[in-house]
C-alpha positions in Angstrom: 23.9 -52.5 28.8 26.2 -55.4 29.6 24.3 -57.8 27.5 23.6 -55.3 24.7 27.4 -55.2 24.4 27.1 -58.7 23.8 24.4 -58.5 21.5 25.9 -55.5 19.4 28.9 -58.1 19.0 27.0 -61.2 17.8 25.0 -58.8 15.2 27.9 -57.6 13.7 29.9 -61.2 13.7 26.6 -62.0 11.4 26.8 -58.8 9.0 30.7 -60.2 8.6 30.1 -63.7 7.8 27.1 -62.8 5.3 29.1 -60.0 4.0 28.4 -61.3 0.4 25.0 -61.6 0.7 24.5 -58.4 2.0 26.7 -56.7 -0.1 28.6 -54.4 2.6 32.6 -54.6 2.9 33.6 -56.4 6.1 35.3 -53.6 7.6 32.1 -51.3 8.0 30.1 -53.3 10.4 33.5 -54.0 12.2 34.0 -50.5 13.0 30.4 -50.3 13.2 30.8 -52.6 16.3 34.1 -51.3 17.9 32.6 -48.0 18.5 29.1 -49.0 19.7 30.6 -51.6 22.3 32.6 -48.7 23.8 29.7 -46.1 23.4 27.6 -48.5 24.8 30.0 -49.3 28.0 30.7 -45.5 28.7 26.9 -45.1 28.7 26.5 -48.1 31.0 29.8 -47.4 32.7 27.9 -47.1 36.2 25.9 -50.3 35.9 28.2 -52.1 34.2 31.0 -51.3 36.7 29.2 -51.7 39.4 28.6 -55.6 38.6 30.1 -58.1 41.4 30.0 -62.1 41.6 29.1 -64.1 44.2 32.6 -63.4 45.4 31.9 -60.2 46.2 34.7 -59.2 43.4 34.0 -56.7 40.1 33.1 -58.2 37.3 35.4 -56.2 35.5 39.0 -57.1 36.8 40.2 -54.0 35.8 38.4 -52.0 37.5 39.0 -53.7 40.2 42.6 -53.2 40.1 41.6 -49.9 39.4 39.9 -48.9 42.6 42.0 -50.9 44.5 44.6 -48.8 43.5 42.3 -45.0 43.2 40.1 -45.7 46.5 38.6 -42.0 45.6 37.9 -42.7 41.9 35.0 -45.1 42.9 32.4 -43.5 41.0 31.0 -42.0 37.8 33.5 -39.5 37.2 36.1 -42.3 37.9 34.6 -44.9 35.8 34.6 -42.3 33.1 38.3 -41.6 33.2 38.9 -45.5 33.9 37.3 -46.1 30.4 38.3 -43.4 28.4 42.1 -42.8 29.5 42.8 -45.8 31.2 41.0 -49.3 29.7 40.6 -47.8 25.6 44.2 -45.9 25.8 45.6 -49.1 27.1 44.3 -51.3 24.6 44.7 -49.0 21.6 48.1 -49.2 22.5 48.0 -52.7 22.4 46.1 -52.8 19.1 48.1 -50.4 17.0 51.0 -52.3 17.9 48.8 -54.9 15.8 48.3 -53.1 13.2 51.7 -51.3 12.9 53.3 -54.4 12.8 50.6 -55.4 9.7 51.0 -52.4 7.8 55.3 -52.7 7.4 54.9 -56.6 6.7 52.1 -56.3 3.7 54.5 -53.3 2.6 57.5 -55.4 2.1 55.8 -57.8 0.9 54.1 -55.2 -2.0 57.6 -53.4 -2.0 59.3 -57.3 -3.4 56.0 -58.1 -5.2 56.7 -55.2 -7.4 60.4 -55.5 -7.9 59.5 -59.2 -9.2 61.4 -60.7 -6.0 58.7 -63.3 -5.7 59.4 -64.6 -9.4 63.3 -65.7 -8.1 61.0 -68.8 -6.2 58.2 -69.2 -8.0 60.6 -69.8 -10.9 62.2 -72.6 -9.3 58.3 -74.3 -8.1 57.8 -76.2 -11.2 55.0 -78.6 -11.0 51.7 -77.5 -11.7 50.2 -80.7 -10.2 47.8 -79.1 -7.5 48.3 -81.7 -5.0 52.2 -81.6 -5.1 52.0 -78.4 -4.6 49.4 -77.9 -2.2 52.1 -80.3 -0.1 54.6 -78.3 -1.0 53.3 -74.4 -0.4 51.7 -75.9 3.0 55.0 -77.4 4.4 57.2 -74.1 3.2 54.4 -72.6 5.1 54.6 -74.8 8.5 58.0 -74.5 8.7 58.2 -70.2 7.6 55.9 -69.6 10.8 57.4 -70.9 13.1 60.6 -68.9 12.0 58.9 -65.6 11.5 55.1 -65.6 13.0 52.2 -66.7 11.4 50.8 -63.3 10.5 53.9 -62.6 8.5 54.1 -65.7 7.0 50.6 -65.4 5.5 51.2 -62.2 4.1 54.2 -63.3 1.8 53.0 -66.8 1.2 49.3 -65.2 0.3 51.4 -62.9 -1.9 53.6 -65.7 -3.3 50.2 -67.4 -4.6 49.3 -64.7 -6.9 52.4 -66.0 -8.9 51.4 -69.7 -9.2 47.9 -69.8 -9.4 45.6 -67.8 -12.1 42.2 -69.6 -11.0 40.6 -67.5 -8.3 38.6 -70.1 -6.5 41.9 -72.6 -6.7 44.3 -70.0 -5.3 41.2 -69.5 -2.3 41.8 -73.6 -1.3 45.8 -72.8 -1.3 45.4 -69.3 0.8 43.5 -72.0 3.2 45.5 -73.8 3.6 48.2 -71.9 4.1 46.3 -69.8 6.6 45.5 -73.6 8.5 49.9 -74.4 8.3 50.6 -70.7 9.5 48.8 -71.4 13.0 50.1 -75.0 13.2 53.4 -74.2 12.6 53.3 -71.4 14.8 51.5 -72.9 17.9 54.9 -75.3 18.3 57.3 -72.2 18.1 57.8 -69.7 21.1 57.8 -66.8 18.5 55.8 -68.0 16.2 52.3 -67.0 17.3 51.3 -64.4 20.1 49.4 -66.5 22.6 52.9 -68.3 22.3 54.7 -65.2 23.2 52.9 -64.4 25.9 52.8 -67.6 27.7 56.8 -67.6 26.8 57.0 -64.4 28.4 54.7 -65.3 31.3 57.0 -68.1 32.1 54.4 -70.6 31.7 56.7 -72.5 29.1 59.9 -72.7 28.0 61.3 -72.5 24.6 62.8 -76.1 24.7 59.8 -77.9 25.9 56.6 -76.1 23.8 59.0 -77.6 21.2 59.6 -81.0 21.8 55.7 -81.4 22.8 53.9 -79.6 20.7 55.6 -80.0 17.5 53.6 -83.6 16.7 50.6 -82.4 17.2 51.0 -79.4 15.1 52.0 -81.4 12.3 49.5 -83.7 12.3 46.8 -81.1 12.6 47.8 -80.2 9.0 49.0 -83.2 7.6 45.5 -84.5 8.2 43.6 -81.9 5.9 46.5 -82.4 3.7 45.9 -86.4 3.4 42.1 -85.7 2.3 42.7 -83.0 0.3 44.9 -85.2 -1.5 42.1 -87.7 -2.4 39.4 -85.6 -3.6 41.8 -82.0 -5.4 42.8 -83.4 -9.0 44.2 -81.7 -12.0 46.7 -79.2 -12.6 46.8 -75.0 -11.9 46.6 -72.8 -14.4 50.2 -70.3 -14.4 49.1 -66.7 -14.2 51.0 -64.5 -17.3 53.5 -62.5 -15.0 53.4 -58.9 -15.5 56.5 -57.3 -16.6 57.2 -54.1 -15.2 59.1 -52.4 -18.3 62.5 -53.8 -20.2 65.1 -53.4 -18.2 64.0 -52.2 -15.3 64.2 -54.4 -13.0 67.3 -56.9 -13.7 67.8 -60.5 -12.3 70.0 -59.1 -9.5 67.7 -56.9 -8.6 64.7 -59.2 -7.6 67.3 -61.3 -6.1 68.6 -58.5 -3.8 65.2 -56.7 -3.4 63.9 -60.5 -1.9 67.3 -61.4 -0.1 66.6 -57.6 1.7 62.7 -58.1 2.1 63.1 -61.3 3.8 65.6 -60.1 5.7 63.8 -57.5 6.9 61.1 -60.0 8.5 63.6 -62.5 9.9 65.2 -59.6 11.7 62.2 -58.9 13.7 62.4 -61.7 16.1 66.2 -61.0 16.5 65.6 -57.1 16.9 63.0 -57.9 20.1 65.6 -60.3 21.6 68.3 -57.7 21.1 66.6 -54.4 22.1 63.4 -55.5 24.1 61.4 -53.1 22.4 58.1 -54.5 20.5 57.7 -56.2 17.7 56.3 -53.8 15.2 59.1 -51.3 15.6 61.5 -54.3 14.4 59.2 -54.4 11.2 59.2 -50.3 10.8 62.6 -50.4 10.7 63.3 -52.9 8.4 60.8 -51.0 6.6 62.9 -48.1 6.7 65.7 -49.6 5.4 64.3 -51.6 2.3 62.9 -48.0 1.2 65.9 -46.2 1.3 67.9 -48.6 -0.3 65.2 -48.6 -3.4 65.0 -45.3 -3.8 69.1 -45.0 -4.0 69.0 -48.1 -6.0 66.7 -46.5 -8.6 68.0 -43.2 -8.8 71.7 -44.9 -9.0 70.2 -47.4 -12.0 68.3 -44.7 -13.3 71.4 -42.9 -14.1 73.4 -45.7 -14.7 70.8 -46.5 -17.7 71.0 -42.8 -18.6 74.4 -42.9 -19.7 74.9 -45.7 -21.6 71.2 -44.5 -23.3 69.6 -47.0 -22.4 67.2 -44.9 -20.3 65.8 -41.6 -21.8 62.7 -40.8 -20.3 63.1 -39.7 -17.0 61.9 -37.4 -14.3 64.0 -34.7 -12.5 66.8 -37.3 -12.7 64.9 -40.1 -11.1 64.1 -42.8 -12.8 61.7 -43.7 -15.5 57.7 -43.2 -15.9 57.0 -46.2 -15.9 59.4 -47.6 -13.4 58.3 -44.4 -11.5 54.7 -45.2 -11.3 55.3 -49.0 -10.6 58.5 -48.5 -8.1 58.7 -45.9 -5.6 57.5 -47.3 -2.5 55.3 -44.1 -2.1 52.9 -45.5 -4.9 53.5 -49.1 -3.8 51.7 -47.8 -0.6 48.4 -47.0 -2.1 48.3 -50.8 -2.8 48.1 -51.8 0.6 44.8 -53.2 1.7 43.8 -50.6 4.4 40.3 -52.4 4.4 41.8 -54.9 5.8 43.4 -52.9 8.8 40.4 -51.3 9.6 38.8 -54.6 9.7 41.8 -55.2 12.6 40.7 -52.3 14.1 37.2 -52.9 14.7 37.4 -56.0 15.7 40.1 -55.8 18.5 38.3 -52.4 19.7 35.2 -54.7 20.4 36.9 -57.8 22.0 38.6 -55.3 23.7 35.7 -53.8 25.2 34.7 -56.9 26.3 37.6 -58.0 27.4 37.4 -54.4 30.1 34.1 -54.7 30.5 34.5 -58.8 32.0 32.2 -60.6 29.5 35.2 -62.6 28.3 35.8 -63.3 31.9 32.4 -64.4 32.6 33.4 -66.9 29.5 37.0 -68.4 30.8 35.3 -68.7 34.6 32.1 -70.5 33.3 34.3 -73.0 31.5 36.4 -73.7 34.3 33.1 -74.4 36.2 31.1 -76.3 33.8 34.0 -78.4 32.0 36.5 -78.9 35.1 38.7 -80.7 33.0 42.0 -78.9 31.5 41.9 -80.7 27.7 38.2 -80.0 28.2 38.9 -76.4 28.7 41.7 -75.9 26.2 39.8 -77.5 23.2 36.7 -75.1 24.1 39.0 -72.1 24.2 40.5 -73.6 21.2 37.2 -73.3 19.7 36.2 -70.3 20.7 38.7 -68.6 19.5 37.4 -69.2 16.3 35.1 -66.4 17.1 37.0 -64.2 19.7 40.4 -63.3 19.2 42.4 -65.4 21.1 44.6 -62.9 22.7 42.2 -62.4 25.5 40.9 -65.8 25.8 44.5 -66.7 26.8 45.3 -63.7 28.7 41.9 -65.0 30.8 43.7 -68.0 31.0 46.7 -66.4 32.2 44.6 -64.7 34.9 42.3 -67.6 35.7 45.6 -70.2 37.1 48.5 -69.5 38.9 51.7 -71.1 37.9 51.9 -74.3 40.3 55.3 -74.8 42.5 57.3 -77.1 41.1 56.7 -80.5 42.8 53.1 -80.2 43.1 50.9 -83.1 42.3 47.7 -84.3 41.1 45.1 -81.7 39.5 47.3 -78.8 40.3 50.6 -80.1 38.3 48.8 -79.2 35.2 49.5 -75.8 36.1 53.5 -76.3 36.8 55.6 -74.2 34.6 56.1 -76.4 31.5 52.6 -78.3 33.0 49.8 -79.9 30.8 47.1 -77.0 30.6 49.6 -74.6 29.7 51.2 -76.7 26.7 47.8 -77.6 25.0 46.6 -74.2 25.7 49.3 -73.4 23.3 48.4 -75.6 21.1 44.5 -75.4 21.2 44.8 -71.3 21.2 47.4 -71.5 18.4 45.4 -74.0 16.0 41.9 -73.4 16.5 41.7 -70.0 14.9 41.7 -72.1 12.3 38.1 -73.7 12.0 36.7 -70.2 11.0 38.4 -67.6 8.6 37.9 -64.7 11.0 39.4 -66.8 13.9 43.1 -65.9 13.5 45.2 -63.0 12.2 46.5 -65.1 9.7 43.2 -65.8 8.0 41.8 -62.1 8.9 44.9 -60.8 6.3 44.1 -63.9 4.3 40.6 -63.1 3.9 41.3 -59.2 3.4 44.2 -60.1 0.8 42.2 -62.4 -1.8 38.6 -61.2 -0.7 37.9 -64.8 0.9 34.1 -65.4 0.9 33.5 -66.2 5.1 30.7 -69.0 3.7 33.0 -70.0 1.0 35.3 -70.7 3.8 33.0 -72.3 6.4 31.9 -75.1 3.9 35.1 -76.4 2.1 37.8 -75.4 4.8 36.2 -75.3 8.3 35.3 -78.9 8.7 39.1 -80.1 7.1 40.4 -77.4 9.9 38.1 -79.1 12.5 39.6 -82.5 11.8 42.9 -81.7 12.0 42.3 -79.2 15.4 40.8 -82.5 17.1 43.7 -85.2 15.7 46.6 -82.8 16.6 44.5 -82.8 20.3 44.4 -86.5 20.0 47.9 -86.7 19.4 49.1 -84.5 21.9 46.5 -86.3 24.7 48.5 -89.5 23.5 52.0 -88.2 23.3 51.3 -86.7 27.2 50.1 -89.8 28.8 52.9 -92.0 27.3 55.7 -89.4 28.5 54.3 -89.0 31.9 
């Protein structure tokens, strides 16, 4: 049962990556697979459970903790209430956050799309030279993402796209891209990505320092792609005909309020955490909240501002026009969120999950440490592999793996110092190396769900520009490291 977990996994990571070819929407055989690696672990919760290494510890480190804690719940009516309200309560919790957090940012993002707010910038990006602006969209990018996070970033920057380019395969090698900026420029930032977060919060690093030495690296590992692409992408993009949502509708002050408030709304996230210590996704709810009720009063004020000076006849119980009505009101704007997508989320972070409480991920991080021994060694296959699985766990098995080193130590041990070596280009290599595959990151997951990015499409003109950069942003930071210290 433990290796059919395993094997339920890798069958479904194929059915998504040949999801063209086989015709089925990614998000089945995700969901497909978040179920069965949970059905399958209840079934085999005795075995499976039961596991210990040659430590004489459980495989699974939560149970571990778990019995150590229940003495009496060792055995199959405990590992049964461990699974089911314990281990997939405690990560559902953890995964809605996710996906919480998802659902308000692509809904302000829909909610500014459709009042035009996007148009106030892409009116102002002139060239049409793809190169220049493939610089330009990927540096707005880096920089955005490191401000925000790189899951929000890629959302509005994805969305932004739809404005500048018509060609669908062109405005694929620009979501890319942008997906490839959004993870370097949020590995360098302590809010920008979550494996950042959590070694922030850990104590691992510090704000200042992830900074200073991470921030070459980072750019490098997308000014790299950017300096090939540069050679071989010629010609010019081809302006998509903006659709106009009625005359008079939506004025030039209203886009630029509607985008002034949406952006708002995602900047205030960060500061609502610091503020309030609650989680991130009820700092995106609530700007949420607020953007909503101020359209809807903004409408039904316009509506009837319209109404009297008759411009505006056609209206509903007072509201505001058909057509504005069907375009407008963030209850229809809803339907156009990709909930695909989200259930792709979901199926995929209920299997690593599973994985994750069942100790097949710790299996992983252990048998790195003993085959590799060497802590860029380690970070660059973590970086790697989480490519495949979400990197969350991989660095929380990090996290769990070392202890933070007293300050002083020496030698090997120093890389594990707050502010040490490991945990620095652990950020880096968990930050960036999502990168290499489209399914490796949350940014490329909403990516990929947004324009319907082809996973083979991806893994032949993206994956090997993403590999070059991941190794020369490693190479820098290996060189930065040795010359400071």
């Amino acid at each position: 049962m433990f290796i059919l977990m395993v094997v339920i996994f890798v069958l479904g990571y194929v059915s998504i990556a040949l999801e063209h070819p086989l015709r089925v929407d990614k998000a089945a055989p995700a969901l497909l697979i978040g179920v069965l690696t949970w059905v399958v672990y209840m079934l085999g919760s005795s075995d499976i459970l039961s596991m210990v290494n040659a430590s004489g510890e459980y495989v699974s480190k939560a149970w571990g903790e778990f019995v150590n804690t229940n003495p009496a719940k060792n055995n199959h009516e405990g590992m049964v209430e461990f699974i089911s309200h314990h281990e997939l309560l405690h990560h559902l919790g953890e995964i809605a956050e996710i996906l919480f957090f998802l659902l308000g940012a692509m809904t302000i993002v829909e909610i500014v799309d459709q009042h035009q707010g996007f148009k106030v910038i892409t009116d102002r990006i002139h060239t049409t030279n793809k190169v220049k602006l493939l610089w330009i969209i990927s540096f707005l990018t880096f920089f955005m993402s490191a401000v925000l996070d790189n899951l929000t970033t890629t959302i509005v920057l994805v969305a932004l796209l739809r404005k500048l380019i018509n060609d669908k395969e062109t405005r694929w090698f620009f979501a890319s891209m942008v997906v490839l900026a959004a993870n370097a420029g949020g590995a360098w930032s302590p809010i920008g990505d979550v494996t950042t977060i959590m070694l922030w919060i850990g104590g691992q690093i510090t704000a200042a320092n992830i900074i200073l030495m991470v921030f070459i690296p980072s750019l490098v590992t997308i000014i790299i792609p950017l300096a090939v692409l540069s050679f071989i992408m010629k010609g010019e993009v081809e302006r998509p005909v903006v659709e106009n949502n009625g005359p008079g509708l939506v004025s030039s002050r209203q886009q630029i309020f509607i985008l002034i408030m949406g952006v708002s709304a995602l900047l205030f996230v960060p500061v609502f955490k610091t503020l309030t210590h609650l989680p991130p996704y009820l700092g995106m709810l609530f700007g949420l909240s607020i953007l909503w009720v101020t359209t809807e009063i903004l409408h039904r004020w316009y509506a009837d501002y319209k109404k009297k000076k008759g411009e505006l006849v056609d209206t509903k119980e007072g509201n505001f026009g058909v057509e504005s009505k069907d375009k407008l009101v963030v209850i229809k704007i809803l339907s156009k969120v990709d909930v695909p997508t989200v259930l792709f989320f979901l199926g995929i972070l209920l299997a690593v999950a599973s994985m994750q409480s069942a100790g097949q991920l710790g299996i992983l991080a252990k048998y790195l440490d003993k085959t590799l021994g060497n802590i860029y060694l380690i970070n660059l296959a973590i970086g790697i592999l989480s490519s495949i699985v979400d990197n969350v766990p991989l660095v929380a098995g990090a996290m769990g793996m070392y202890d933070i080193a007293a300050a002083g130590t020496t030698g090997y041990a120093s890389s594990f110092m707050v502010d040490g070596a490991f945990w620095e280009f652990l950020a880096y290599c968990a930050g960036t190396g999502g990168s290499i595959l489209i399914i490796g990151s949350a940014a490329g997951v909403a990516a990929m769900g947004m324009e319907k990015i082809d996973f083979i499409w991806y893994l032949k003109r993206i994956s090997l520009l993403a590999l070059l950069g991941y190794f020369s942003g490693a190479a820098v930071y290996y060189l930065q490291y040795s010359l400071l210290h």
